[in-house]
C-alpha angles and dihedrals in degrees: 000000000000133000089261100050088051087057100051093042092057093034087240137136112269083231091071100043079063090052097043094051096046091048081059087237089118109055104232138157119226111222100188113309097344136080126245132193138195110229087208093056090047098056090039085061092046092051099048104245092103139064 
């Protein structure tokens, strides 16, 4: 997923995906300069079975 598509998911500002990505606190992969997400590990951190 982008960064835009992260945002909207968690009904964030695209800004703090960036923050929270960058704090390490949003699993995330970096292809080049952009930011990539795995749908799966997202929902695994909202529902509490991930750190």
């Amino acid at each position: 997923m982008t960064v835009s598509e992260v945002a909207d998911l968690l009904a964030i500002p695209v800004s703090t995906v960036y923050y929270l990505a960058r704090q390490g606190r949003l699993p995330h992969s970096r292809v080049g300069r952009t930011y990539r997400f795995l749908r799966p590990q997202l929902e695994a951190l909202l529902d509490g079975s991930e750190r």
